[in-house]
C-alpha positions in Angstrom: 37.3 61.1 4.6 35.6 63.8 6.1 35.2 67.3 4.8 33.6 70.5 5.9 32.1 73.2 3.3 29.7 75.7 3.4 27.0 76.4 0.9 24.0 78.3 0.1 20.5 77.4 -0.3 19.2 78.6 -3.0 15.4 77.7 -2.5 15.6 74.2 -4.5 19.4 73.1 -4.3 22.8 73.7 -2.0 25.4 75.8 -4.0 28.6 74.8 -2.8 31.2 77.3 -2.5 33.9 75.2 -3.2 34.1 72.1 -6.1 33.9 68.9 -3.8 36.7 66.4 -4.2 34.7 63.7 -5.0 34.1 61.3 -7.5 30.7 61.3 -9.4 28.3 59.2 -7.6 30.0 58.8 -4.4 27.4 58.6 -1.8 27.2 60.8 1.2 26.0 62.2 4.3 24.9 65.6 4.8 24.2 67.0 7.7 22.8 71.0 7.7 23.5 73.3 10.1 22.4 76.9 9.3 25.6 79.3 9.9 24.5 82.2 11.3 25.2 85.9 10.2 27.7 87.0 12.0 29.5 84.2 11.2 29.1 83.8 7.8 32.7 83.6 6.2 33.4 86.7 3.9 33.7 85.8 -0.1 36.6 84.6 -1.1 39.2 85.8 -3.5 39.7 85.4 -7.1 42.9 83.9 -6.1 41.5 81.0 -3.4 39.0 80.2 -6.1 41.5 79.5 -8.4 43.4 77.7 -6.6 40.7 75.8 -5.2 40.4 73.9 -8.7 43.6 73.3 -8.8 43.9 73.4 -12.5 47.6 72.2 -14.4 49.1 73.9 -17.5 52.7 74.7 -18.5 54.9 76.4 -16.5 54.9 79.7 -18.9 51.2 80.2 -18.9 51.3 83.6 -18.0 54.2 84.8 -20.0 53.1 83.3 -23.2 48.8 83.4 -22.8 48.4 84.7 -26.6 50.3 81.8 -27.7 48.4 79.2 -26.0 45.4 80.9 -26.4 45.7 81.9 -30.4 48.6 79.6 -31.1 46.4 77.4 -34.2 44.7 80.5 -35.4 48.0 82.4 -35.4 50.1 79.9 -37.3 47.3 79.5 -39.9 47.4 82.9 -40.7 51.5 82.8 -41.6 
């Protein structure tokens, strides 16, 4: 399946912007094409790159953070 990314050269390796959806030694082909400038894609938010990993937890993640973060040290220290 095709897919188009961008990435930056960093003088020894492409950093890819996004995590590729691929599984670990899946072979591919790369073709470069330098983006110009002007066209260069501005950064993308917090938001996008979280998404982007699309990561899985329980629904109340943000309402109970401290609990799933601290919940063994917390009930040790009851």
């Amino acid at each position: 399946m095709p897919q188009e990314l961008e990435a930056v050269f960093d003088g020894t390796a492409l950093q890819l912007e996004v995590p590729l959806n691929l599984a670990a030694g899946t072979r591919v082909r790369i073709v470069v094409e330098s983006v110009l400038p002007n066209e260069v894609k501005p950064p993308k938010t917090f938001l996008k790159t979280a998404q982007s990993l699309k990561l899985q937890g329980e629904p109340d993640w943000s309402e109970k953070i401290d609990q799933y973060l601290y919940e063994e040290t917390l009930s040790n220290n009851d």
